[in-house]
N, C-alpha and C positions, 0 to 999 in steps of 0.2 A: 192158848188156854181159853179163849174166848169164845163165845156162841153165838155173836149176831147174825143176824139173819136178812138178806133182803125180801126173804119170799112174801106173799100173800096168801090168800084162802084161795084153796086147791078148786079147777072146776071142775065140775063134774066129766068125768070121762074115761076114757078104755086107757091104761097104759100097757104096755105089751114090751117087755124085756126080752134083750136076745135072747135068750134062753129059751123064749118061745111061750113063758108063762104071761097070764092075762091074770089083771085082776080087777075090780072096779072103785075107784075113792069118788069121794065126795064131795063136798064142800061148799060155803061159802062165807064172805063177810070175813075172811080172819076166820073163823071158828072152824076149825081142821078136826072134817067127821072122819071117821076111819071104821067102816063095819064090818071090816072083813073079819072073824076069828074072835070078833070082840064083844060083851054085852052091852059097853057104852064108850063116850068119848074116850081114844087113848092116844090119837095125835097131841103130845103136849105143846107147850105153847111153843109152836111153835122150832122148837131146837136154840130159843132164842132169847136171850136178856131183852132183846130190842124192839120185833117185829111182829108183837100182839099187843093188844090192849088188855094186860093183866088178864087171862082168864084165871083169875085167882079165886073161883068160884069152882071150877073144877080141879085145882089143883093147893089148893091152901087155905086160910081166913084171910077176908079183908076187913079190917075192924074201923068204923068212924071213932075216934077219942076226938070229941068239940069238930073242927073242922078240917080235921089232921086225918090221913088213912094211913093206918101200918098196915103193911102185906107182911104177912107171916111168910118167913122165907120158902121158899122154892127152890134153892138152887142146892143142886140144881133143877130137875124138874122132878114131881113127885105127883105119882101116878094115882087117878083115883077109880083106875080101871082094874075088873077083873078079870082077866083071861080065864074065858070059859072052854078054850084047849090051848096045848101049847103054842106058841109062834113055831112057824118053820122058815128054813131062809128063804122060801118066797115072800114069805112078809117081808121080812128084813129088805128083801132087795126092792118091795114095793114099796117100803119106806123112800130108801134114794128115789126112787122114779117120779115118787109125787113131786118133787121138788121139778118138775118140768113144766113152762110155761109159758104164754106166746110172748112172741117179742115185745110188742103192746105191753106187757106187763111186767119186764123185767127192771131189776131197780138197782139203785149202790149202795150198799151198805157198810158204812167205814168205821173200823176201831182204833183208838191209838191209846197209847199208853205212855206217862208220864212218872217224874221223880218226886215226890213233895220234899221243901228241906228249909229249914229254919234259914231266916236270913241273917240272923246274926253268926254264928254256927258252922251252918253249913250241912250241920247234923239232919239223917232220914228225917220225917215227919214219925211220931208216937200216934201208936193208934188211937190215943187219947186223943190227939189233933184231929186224926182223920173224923174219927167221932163227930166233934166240935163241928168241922168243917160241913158233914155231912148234914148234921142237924140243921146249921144253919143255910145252905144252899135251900135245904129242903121248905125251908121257915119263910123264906124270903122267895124263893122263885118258885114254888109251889110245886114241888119234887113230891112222891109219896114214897113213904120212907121202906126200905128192906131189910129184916130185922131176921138173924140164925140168933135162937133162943135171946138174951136181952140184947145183942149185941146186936148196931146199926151196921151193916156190913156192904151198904147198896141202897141206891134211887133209883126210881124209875117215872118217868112221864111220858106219855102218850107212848110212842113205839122206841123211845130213848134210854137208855137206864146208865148209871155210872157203877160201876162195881171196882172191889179190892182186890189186884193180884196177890199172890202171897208176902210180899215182902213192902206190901200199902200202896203199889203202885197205882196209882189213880189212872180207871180207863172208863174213855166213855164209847159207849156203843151203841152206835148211830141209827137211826132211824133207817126205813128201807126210801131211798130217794131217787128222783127220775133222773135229777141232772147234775153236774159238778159243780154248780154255782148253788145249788142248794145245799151240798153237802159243804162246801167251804165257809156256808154261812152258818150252820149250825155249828161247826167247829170252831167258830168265831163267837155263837154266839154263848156256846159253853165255856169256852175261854174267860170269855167277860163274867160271866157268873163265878167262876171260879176265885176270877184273880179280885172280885171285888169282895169277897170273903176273907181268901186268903190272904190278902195284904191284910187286912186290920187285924190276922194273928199271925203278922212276920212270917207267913208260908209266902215262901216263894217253888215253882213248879219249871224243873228242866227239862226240853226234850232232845234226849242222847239215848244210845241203844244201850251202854250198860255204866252202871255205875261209876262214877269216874275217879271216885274218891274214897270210898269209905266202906270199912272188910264184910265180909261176910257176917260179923258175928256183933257188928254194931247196926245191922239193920232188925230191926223191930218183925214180928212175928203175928200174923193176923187171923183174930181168932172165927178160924172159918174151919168144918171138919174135914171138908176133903181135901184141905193141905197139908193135914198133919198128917194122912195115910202116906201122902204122897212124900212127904219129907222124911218116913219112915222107909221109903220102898227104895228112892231116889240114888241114896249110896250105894245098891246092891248093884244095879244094872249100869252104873256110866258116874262118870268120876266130876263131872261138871253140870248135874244134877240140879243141885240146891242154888247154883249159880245162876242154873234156868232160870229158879222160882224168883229168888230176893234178890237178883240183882240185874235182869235185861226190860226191854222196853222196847216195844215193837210198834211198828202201825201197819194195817192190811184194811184189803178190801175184799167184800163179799161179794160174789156176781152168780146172775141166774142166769138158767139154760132151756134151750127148746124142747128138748129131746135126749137122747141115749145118745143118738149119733153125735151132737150138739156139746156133750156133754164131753166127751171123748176126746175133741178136737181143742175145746178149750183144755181142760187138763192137759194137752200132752204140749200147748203151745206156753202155757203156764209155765210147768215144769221145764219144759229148754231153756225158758227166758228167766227162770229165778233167780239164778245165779247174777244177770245183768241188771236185774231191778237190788240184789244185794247190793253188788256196787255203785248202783246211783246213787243210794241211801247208806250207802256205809258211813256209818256214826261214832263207833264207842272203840276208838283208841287207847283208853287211859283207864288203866286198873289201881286202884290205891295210890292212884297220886303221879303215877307214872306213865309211860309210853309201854303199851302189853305187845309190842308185836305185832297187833293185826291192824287192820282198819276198820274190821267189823268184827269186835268180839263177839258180840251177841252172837251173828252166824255161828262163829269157829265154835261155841259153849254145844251149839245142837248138833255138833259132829260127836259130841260123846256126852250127853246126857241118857240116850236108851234108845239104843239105836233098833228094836222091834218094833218102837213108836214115830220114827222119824228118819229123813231122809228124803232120797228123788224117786223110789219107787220104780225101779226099772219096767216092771210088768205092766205101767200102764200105756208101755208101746208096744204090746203084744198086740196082734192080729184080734186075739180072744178077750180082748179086754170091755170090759164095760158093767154098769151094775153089778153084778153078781161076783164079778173076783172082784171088784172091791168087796163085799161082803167079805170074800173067802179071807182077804187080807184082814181085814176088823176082827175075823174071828179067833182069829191068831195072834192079834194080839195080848199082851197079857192085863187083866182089868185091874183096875183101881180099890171100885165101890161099890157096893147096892147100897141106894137111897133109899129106906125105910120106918115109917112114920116120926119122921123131922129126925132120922138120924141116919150115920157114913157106918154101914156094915165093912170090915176093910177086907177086901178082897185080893189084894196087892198080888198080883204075879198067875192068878186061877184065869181056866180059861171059860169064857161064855162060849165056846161048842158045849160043855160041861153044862154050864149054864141054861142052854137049850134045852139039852136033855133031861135036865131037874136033876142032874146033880153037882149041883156048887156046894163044896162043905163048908162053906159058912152059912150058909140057907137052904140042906140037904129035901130037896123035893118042891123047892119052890122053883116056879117058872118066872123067864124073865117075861115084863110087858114091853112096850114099843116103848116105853120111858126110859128101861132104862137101858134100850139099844141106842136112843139118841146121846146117852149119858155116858158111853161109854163111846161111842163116837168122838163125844171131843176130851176123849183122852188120848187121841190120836195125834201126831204132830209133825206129819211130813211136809215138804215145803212148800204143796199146795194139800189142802184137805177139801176130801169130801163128805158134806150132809145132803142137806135138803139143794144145797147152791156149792159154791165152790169158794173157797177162802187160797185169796195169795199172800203167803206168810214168809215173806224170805226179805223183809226191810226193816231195818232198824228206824227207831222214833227219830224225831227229828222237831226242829221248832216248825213251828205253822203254817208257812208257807209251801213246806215239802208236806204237810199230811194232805194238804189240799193235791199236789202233784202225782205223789202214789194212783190214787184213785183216777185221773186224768190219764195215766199211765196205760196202766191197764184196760179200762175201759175203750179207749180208742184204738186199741189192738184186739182184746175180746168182744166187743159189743159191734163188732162192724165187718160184714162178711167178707169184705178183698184185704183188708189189712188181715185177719186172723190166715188168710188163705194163703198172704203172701208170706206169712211167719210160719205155717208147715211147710211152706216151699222151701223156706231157707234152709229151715233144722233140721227136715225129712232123712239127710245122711249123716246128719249127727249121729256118733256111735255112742251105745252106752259108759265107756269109759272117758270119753271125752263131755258129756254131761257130768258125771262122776270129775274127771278132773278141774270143770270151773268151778263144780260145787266145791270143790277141798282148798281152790287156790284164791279163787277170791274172796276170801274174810284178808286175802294175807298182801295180795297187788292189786286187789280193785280192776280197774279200766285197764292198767297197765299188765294182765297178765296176759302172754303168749296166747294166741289160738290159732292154729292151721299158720297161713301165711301171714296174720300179721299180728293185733292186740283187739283183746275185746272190745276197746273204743271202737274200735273201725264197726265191730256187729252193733253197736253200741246206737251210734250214729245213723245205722241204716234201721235199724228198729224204731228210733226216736222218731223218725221219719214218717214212717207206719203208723206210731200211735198219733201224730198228728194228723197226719193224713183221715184215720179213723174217726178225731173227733171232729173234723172239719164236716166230714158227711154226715156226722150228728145233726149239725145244722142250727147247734142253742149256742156258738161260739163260746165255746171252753176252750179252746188253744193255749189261751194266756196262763192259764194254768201250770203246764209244762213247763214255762219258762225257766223254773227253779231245777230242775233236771237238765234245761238246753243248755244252761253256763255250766254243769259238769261234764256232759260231753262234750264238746266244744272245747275245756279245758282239757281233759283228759284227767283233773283232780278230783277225787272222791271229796263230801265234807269233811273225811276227818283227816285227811291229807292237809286239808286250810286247816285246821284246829292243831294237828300237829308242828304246823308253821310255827303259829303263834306261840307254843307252848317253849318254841326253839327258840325263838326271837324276844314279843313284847313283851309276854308274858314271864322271861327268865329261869321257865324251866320247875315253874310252879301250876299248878294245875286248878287251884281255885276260881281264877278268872272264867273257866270257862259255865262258873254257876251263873256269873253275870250273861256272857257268850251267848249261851242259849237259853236264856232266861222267856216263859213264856211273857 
């Protein structure tokens, strides 16, 4: 559900999709010109809570009150472009292409998402809290604040922002960064800010993938509009919906690409390997107090939440794949929203082909802009996505030592051309049903589930290998990072295999300790 971004200001240059179309962008500085089709700016910021510096000048107010700025909300992005003809999907598809960029510049971008909960209690955090909390983060560390009509709903500083998932989970979304040691210390240094707020109003902040304790219908509801399309749409299509919104917690990372070709190789080495980054991070055992089954509910929830939005995407190991059927894929799916002038037109289930062609009935003859193709975008949810850059979405949250690892993870396998090279070697006769079946088994045996001749530890172990090997030819010594992933392969125990130990054992079969457990 998130938008960070690692990208930068596009440079000026030819991009040329297989397809054969040419088209020419712009840019610089962050400020992403786009003059194809358009009268003025309509790259918005970026696709990104994170990875601009507020152009809240073309997309919003920014108001001084004393020495305080409120940004009049944005989110998500809200267009101050006229199309002066319609878009066609070559735009669309030159949207993704811009997102291409030399190695020199590509960056990590990392989110993660957390629980807030009274420490006496135990109980969610009340949006009142998050409120409180957010005013004061903002009062004291010089946050500028994010406001959907009176409601503070969001921070943002310099290319950082903290935003509310729907059920108040607190996520911050990371700046675009060169190296793992930067990203681990922002995440450190949000931390600090958080928990020094939050302790003086008894919030304490868990990180697990899904709620461990407490039902559906005692988590608090956040007053954001395109939740409530979404929590209206959510029971129609997939039965574990609403469990998506108010009750998982995730961490991923954002990574850029050189090219089409570039672009291709990551995504398909992403995708074979998700399933194995799920089981590194498998987190959220425990539903309502108890043992649910899985190791990773949060996974198992997005096998039937809305399954035209999510999944492994078979088609992106077609021969024919690249830019443009991803389009085809987005345009199929079914949209959410039109954001229009600060409010959620709902659009629930229509399609933007429709949309294209100026007729969406809920806005009969209006055409979409590049706003709200990036806006619909991440209503996408497969277990990697494509915008401007690529998102690996297939980990549950975790306390702070594994959000720093994730990103260690991947990086050293995508960002390093004989590790990503040696990771299509392996998976190259990987069939589609056998990606298909780690996806479906591991929420449920972790490391320990069968593959070919022996258990996913053994791919497990030979990949860990590779992303070491990856970061080593970085050359900024990040290795030590991984470490928190090397004692689960090594073991063959997922975290929430140890978390289920204890729940067996010291714990007696009560489930509270573990708010202490993974306490950040």
């Amino acid at each position: 559900m998130s938008q960070t971004s690692p990208s930068h200001g596009i440079r000026t240059e030819i991009l040329q999709s297989k397809s054969g179309y040419t088209s020419l962008f712009s840019g610089a500085n962050n400020t992403n010109a786009f003059r194809h089709r358009t009268s003025t700016v309509a790259f918005p910021r970026n696709s990104s809570k994170s990875s601009q510096n507020m152009h809240v000048d073309a997309i919003g107010e920014k108001v001084k009150r004393g020495n305080k700025v409120i940004v009049a909300a944005s989110p998500p992005t809200e267009d101050a472009v006229v199309a002066t003809e319609p878009l066609t999907k070559e735009d669309l598809v030159g949207y993704l292409a811009s997102g291409c960029k030399p190695k020199e510049n590509w960056r990590i971008g990392t989110e993660h998402e957390k629980f807030g909960f009274d420490l006496k209690t135990l109980r969610p955090m009340t949006y009142e809290q998050i409120a409180h909390l957010l005013n004061a983060i903002s009062e004291r560390f010089g946050w500028d604040k994010v406001m959907e009509g009176d409601n503070i709903i969001g921070l943002q500083q310099g290319k950082q922002s903290i935003s509310l998932e729907p059920g108040g989970q607190f996520e911050l979304s990371g700046a675009p960064l060169e190296t793992l040691h930067q990203t681990c210390a922002e995440v450190n240094s949000h931390l600090y800010q958080v928990k020094a707020v939050a302790e003086e109003m008894g919030i304490g902040f868990i990180g697990i993938g899904f709620q461990p304790k407490w039902e559906r219908k005692d988590i608090p509801v956040m007053p954001k509009g395109r939740y409530e399309i979404m929590r209206n749409y959510m029971p129609k299509v997939g039965s574990l919906g609403l469990d998506m919104m108010f009750r998982t917690c995730t961490v991923q990372v954002n990574l850029d690409f050189s090219s089409e070709a570039d672009m291709i190789r990551k995504f398909r080495a992403g995708l074979a390997l998700q399933p194995i980054a799920t089981a590194l991070f498998a987190n959220s055992p425990f539903t309502e107090g108890k043992p649910n089954g899985y190791l990773s509910m949060r996974s198992q929830i997005w096998t039937d939440t809305d399954n035209n939005r999510s999944g492994m995407l078979p088609f992106v190991f077609d021969d024919s794949f690249g830019f443009e059927q991803y389009v085809e894929y987005a345009l199929d799916v079914p949209m959410y929203f039109v954001y229009r002038k600060k409010k959620y037109i709902d659009c629930a289930g229509l399609s933007f082909r429709d949309f294209l062609a100026g007729k969406l009935p809920s806005i009969p003859g209006e055409y979409p802009t590049l706003n709200d193709w990036e806006n619909h975008l991440t209503t996408i949810f497969p277990e990697v996505r494509l915008k401007r850059y690529l998102e690996m979405r297939g980990a549950d949250g975790g306390p702070w030592r594994r959000l720093c690892a994730l990103p260690a993870f991947w990086v050293g396998i995508l960002y390093d051309d004989i590790s990503l090279q040696n990771v299509l070697d392996m998976t190259a006769d990987w069939t589609q049903g056998e990606r298909q079946m780690l996806r479906n088994k591991v929420p449920v045996t972790g490391l320990k589930t069968p593959f070919r001749d022996g258990l996913l530890k053994h791919v497990a172990e030979e990949v860990l290998q590779l992303a070491k090997d990856g970061l080593e030819r970085r050359g900024y010594k990040e290795t030590g990072f991984l470490n928190e992933v090397a004692e689960v392969v090594r073991t063959g125990l997922t975290p929430a295999e140890k978390l289920l130990e204890l729940y067996h054992g010291k714990w007696g079969q009560n489930v509270d300790p573990v708010f202490e457990e993974l306490l950040y």
